[in-house]
NUMARTI-953381 format. One line per 2 residues: their letters; for each residue z, y, x of C-alpha. Coordinates in Angstrom, 3 decimals. Each point is the difference from the previous one (the first is absolute). Example, Ala and Ser with C-alpha at 12.3 -4.5 7.8 and 13.67 -1.06 7.14 Angstrom:
! NUMARTI-953381
as	7.800 -4.500 12.300  -0.660 3.440 1.370
This chain:
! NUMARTI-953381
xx	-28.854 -29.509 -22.220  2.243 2.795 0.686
xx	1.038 1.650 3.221  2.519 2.869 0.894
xx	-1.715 2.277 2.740  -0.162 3.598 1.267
xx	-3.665 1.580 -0.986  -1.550 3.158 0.945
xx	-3.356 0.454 -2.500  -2.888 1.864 2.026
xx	-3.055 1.484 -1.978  -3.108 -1.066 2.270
xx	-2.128 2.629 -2.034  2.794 3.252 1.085
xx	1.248 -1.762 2.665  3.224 1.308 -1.438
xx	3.290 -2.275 -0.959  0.744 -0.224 -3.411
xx	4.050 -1.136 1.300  0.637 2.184 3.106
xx	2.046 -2.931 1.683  0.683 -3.318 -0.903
xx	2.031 -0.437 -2.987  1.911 -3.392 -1.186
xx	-2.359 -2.084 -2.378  -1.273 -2.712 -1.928
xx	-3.623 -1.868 0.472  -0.441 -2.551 -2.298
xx	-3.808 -1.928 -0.397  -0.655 -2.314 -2.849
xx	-2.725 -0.726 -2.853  0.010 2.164 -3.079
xx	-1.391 -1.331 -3.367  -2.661 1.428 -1.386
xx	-2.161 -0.652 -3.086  -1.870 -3.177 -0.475
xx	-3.538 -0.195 1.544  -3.183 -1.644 -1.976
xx	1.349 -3.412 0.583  2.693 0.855 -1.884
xx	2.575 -0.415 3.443  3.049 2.602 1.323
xx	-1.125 2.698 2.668  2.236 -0.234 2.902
xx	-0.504 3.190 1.929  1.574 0.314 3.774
xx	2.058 3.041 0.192  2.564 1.164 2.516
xx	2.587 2.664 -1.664  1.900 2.338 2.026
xx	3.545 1.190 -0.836  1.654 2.978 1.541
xx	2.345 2.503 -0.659  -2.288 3.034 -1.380
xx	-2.281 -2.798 -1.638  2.898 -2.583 -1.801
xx	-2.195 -0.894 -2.921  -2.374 -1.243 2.896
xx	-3.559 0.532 1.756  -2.535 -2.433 -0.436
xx	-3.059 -0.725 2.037  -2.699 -2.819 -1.079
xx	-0.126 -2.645 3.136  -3.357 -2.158 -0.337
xx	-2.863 2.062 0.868  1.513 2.927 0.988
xx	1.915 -0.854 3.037  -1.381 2.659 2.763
xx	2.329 -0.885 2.934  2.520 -2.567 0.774
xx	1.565 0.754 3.965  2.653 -2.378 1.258
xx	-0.155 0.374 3.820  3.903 1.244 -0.579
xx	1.305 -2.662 -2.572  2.048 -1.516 2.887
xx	2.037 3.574 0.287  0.283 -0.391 -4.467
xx	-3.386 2.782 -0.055  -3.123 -0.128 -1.818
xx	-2.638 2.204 -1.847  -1.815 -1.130 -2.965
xx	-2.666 2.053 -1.424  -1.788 0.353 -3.282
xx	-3.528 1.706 -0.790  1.509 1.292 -3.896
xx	1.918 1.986 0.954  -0.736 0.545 3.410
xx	3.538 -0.574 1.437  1.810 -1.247 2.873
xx	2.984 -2.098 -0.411  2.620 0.187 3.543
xx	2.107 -2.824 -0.641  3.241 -0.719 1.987
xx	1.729 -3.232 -1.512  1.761 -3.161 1.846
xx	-2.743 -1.486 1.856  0.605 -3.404 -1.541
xx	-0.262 2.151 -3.658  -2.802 1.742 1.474
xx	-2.005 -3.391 1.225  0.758 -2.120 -4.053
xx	-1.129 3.219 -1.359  -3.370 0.153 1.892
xx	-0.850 -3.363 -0.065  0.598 0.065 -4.488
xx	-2.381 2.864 0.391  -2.394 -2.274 1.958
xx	0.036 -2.933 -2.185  -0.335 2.893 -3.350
xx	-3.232 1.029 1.602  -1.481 -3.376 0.583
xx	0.690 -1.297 -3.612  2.391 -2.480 1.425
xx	3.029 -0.828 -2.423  3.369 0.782 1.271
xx	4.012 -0.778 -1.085  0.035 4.202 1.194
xx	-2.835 1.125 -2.143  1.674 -1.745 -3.300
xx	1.641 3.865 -0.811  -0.974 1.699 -2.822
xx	-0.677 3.006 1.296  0.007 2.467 -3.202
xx	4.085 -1.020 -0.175  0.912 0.737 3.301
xx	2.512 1.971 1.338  1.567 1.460 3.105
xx	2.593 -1.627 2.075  3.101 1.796 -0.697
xx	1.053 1.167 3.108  3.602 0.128 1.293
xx	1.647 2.833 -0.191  0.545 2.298 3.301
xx	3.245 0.103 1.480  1.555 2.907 -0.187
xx	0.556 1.353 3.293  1.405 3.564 -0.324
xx	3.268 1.173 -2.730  1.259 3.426 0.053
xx	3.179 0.910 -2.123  0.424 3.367 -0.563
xx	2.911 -0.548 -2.977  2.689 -2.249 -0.844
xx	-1.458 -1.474 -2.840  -3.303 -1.364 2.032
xx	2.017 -1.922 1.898  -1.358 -3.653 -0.426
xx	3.048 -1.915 -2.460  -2.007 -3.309 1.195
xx	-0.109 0.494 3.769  -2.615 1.450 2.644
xx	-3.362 -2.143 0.416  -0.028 -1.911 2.965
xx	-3.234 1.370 1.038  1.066 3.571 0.323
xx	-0.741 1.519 3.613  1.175 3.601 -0.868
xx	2.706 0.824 -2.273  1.583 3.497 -1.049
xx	3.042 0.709 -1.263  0.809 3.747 -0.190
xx	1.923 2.426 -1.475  1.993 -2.098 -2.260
xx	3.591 0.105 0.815  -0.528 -3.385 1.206
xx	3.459 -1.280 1.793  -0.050 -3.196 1.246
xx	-3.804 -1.285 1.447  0.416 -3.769 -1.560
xx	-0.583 -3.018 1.957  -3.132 -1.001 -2.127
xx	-2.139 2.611 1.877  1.379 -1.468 3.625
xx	-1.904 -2.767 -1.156  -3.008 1.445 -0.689
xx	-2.272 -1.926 3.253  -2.998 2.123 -0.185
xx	1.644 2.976 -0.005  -1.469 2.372 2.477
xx	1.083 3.579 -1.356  2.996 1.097 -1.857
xx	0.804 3.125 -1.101  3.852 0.590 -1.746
xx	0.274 3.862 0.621  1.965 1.934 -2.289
xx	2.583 -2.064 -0.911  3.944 -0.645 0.701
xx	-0.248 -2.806 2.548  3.237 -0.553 1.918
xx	-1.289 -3.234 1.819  -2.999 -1.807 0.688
xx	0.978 -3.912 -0.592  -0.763 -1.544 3.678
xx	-2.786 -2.719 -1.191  -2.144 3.023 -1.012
xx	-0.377 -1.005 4.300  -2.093 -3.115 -0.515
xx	-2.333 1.717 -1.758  -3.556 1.143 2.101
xx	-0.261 3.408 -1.357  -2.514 2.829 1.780
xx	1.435 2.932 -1.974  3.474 0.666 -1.470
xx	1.084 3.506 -1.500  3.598 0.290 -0.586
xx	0.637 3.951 -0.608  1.862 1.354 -2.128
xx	2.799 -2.220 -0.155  3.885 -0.484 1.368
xx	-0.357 -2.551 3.180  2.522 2.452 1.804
xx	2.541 -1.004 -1.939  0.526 -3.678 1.010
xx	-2.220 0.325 3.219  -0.807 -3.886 -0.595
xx	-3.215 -0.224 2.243  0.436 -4.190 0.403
xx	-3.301 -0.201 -1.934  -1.532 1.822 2.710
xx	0.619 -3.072 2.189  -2.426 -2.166 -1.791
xx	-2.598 -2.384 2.384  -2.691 1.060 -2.520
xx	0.634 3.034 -0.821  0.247 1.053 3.494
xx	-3.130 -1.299 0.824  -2.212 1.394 -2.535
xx	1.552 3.545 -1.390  -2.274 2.600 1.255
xx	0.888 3.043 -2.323  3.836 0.861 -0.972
xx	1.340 3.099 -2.137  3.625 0.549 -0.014
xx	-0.218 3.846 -0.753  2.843 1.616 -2.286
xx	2.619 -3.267 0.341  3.055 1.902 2.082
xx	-0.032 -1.870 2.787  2.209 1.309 2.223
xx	-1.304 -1.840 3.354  -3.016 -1.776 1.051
xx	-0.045 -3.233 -1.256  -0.050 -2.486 3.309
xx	-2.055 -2.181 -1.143  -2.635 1.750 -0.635
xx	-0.929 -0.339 3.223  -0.557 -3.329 -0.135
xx	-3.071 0.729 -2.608  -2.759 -0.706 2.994
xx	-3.034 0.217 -2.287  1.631 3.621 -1.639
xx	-3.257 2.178 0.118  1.346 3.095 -2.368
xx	4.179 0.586 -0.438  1.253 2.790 -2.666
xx	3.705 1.039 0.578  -0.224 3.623 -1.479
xx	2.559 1.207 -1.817  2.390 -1.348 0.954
xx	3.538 0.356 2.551  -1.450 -1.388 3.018
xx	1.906 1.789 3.295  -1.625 -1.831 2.431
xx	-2.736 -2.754 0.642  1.119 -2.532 2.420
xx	-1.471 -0.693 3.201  -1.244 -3.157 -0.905
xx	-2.871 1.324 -2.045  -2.267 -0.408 2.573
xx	-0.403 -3.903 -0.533  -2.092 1.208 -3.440
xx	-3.168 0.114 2.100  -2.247 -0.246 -2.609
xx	1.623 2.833 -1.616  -2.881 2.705 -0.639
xx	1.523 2.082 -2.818  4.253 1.310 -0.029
xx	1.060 2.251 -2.348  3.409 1.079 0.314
xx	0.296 3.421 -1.433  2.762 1.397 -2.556
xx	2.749 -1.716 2.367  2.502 1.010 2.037
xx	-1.139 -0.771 3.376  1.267 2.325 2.828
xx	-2.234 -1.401 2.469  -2.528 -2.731 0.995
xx	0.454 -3.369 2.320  -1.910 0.486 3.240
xx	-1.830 -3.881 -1.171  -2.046 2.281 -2.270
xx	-2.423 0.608 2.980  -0.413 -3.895 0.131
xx	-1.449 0.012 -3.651  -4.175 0.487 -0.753
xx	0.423 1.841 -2.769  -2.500 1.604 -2.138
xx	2.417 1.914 -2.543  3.388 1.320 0.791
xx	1.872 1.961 -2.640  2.959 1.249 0.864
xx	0.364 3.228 -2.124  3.080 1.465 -1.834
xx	2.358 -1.346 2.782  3.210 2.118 1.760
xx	-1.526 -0.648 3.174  3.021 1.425 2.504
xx	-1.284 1.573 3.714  1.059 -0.850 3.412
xx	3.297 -1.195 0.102  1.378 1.844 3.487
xx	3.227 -1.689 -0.425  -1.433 -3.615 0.720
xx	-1.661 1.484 2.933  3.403 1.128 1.791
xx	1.698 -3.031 -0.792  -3.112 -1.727 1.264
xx	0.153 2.082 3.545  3.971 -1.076 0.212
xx	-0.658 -4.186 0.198  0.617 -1.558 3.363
xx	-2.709 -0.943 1.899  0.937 -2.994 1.859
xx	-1.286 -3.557 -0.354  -0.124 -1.824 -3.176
xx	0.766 -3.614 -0.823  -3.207 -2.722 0.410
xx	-1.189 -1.020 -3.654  0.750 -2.954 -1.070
xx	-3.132 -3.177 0.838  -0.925 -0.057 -3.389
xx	-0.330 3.886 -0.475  -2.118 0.213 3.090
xx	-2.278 -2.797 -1.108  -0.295 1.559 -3.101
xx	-0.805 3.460 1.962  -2.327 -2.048 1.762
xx	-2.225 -1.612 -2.362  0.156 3.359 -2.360
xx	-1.537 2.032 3.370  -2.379 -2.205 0.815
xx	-1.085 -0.689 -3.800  0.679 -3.732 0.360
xx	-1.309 -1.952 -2.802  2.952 -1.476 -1.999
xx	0.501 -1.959 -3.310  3.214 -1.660 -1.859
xx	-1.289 -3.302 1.513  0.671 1.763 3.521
xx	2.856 2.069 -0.154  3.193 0.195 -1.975
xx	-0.324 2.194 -3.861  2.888 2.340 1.990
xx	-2.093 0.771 3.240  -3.082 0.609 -2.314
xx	1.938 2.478 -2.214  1.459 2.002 3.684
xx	-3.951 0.108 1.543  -0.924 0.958 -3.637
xx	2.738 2.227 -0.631  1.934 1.254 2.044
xx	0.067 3.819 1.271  -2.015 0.557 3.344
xx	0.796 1.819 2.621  -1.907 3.434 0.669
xx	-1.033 -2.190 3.490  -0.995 -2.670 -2.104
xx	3.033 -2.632 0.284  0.998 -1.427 -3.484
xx	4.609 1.260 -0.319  1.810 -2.638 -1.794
xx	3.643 0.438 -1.486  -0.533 4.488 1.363
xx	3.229 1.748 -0.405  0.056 3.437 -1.737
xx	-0.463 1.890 3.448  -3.782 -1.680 0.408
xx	-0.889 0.795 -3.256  -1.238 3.993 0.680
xx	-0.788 1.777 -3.313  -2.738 2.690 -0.255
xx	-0.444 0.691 2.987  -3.594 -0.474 0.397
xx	-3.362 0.819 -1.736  -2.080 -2.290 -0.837
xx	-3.402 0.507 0.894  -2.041 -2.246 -3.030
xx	-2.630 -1.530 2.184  -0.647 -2.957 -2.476
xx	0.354 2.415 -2.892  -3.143 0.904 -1.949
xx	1.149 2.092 -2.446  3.821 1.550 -0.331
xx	1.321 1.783 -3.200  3.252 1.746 0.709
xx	1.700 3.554 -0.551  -1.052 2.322 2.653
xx	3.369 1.517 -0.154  1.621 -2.767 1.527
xx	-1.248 -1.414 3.135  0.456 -3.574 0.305
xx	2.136 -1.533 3.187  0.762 -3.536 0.316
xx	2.168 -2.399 1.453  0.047 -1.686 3.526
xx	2.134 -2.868 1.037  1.071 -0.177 3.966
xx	0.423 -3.110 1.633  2.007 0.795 2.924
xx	0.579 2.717 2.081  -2.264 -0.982 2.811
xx	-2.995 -0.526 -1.922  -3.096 2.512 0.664
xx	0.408 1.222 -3.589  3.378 1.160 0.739
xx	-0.718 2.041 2.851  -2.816 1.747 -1.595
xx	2.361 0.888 -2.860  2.481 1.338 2.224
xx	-2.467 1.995 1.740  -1.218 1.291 -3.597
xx	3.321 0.775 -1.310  1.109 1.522 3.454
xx	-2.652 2.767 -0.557  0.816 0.551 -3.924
xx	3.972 -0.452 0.108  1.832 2.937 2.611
């Protein structure tokens, strides 16, 4: 009888393991012929042989008389220890219990001179189980002519692709179900094909490519894809704005836009609230959104940007709006500005997708009041600096100090006032 198991071989005498961890083998027990006795009749000798990796040709240990141990408290869980006296070693076994129990109870009937259909194998011709190959799991392809002419194995959970002029990502690897982390840097990628979406990947590196060209970001939009990426690199791809969508990324943990034309970061960045890592440097940001401050973020790098100072001219036209009464909001904004205040739980099964994307979204007010449809006059460029309070660590040029942009709700609000007062002081 033969079995496929894991085995780890333990030397009673050292106390030392002759295989450091389990390793994939064979047991197989059977009767080996010997020579004829003084009657003239076949030996038949019980052995158990013992094929692993380091030992293929096979070790052999002698069974009757010289069984030391046999421990099968576990066998239930697919464990058990068997133990000889020559040589003094411990076989672990893992194996599928029912294996585990047929194996055991061979064993049992070998030892007690019992005849068995089990015990028929000659044991001096055995050999291992082959054993099925492992799937491959990882493929990296680092020139054109390693790229697989026969397709990608289904099994693959990480897959890269880099620095090989590659074009077009085909529609082969959007199929790719286990696919966890992909890396394509370094190629000429124009546009991502928008099934890459379905796909439930953790990590995906896309630098060093051309997505500012086309600016097609509908694979972003994905059910899967936004529900699972937690690491995103679009360094060095000339984008020339902030891709919306990429707020949408709710798991996004680390986000690499450096190098890049960025000139501003929208407002609705703060809904990435598991965002602990931003790097935004080599752009051409003239200032930050004040929604920064509503980020936890552990790394901020913001360096090599032509961060511009206070801008006195939006102060005086600021000081010249009218200060009567404004229009009531609309029901629907002030429920929204209602449940967003008092951090009302909410869900798609709840509320409409538009609401969720305004509470999620949408610019707030210095006082705290989400602005919907803001004309150009509430939308106050650097005029303020931000203080960092959720900011662990901030990389910038200390030539340029960083100011940020507000967004006023109304000329009533307490915000506004305190502005005025502000700019009253710094503007003559």
């Amino acid at each position: 009888m033969k079995i496929l198991c894991e085995v780890q071989v333990l030397n009673r005498t050292t106390q030392a393991n002759r295989t450091p961890r389990p390793v994939k083998s064979t047991l197989a027990i059977g009767y080996k012929q010997s020579a004829r006795d003084s009657n003239g009749n076949n030996k038949k000798e019980l052995e158990m042989v013992l094929f692993t990796p380091q030992a293929k040709a096979g070790t052999r240990y002698k069974v009757l008389d010289n069984i030391h141990c046999v421990h099968t408290k576990f066998v239930l869980d697919g464990k058990a220890t068997i133990g000889f006296k020559q040589p003094a070693e411990n076989l672990l076994i893992k194996c599928d219990p029912i294996q585990l129990k047929g194996f055991l109870q061979t064993l049992k009937l070998g030892m007690e001179g019992k005849d068995a259909i089990n015990l028929r194998l000659n044991i001096a011709n055995t050999t291992a189980i082959p054993q099925k190959s492992q799937p491959q799991l990882r493929m990296t392809i680092n020139k054109r002519s390693e790229y697989p002419i026969k397709g990608f194995p289904r099994t693959l959970k990480s897959l890269t692709i880099k620095n090989i002029q590659l074009v077009k990502l085909s529609f082969e690897i959007c199929t790719l179900r286990n696919l966890t982390t992909l890396d394509i840097s370094g190629n000429k990628l124009t546009k991502i094909p928008k099934e890459l979406g379905r796909l439930s990947l953790t990590t995906l590196h896309l630098s060093n490519n051309a997505l500012g060209e086309l600016n097609d970001w509908c694979w972003l939009r994905g059910s899967n894809l936004r529900a699972s990426l937690c690491e995103l690199d679009l360094s060095d791809n000339g984008l020339k704005y902030f891709p919306p969508d990429l707020v949408k990324l709710d798991r996004l943990v680390t986000l690499n836009l450096n190098h890049n034309n960025l000139t501003y970061l929208p407002f609705a960045i703060r809904r990435l609230q598991k965002l602990r890592s931003l790097h935004v440097s080599s752009n051409k940001l003239e200032s930050l959104p004040v929604s920064i401050e509503d980020l936890h973020i552990d790394l901020l790098d913001v360096w090599g940007n032509c961060f511009k100072g206070f801008n006195m001219e939006a102060a005086r036209k600021q000081l010249k709006r009218p200060t009567g009464g404004c229009t009531p909001a609309q029901l629907w904004l002030q429920a929204a500005r209602t449940v967003a205040s008092q951090k009302l739980p909410y869900s798609e099964s709840t509320l409409p997708a538009i609401l969720i994307e305004l509470i999620s979204e949408a610019p707030t007010c210095l006082c705290g009041k989400l602005c919907y449809a803001m004309e150009a006059r509430d939308l106050l460029k650097r005029v303020m600096q931000p203080k960092f309070t959720n900011i662990k660590n901030l990389t910038y040029s200390r030539e340029h100090q960083i100011y940020s942009d507000v967004v006023i709700c109304g000329s009533n609000c307490a915000a506004y006032q305190q502005l005025k007062s502000l700019f009253t002081l710094l503007v003559p």
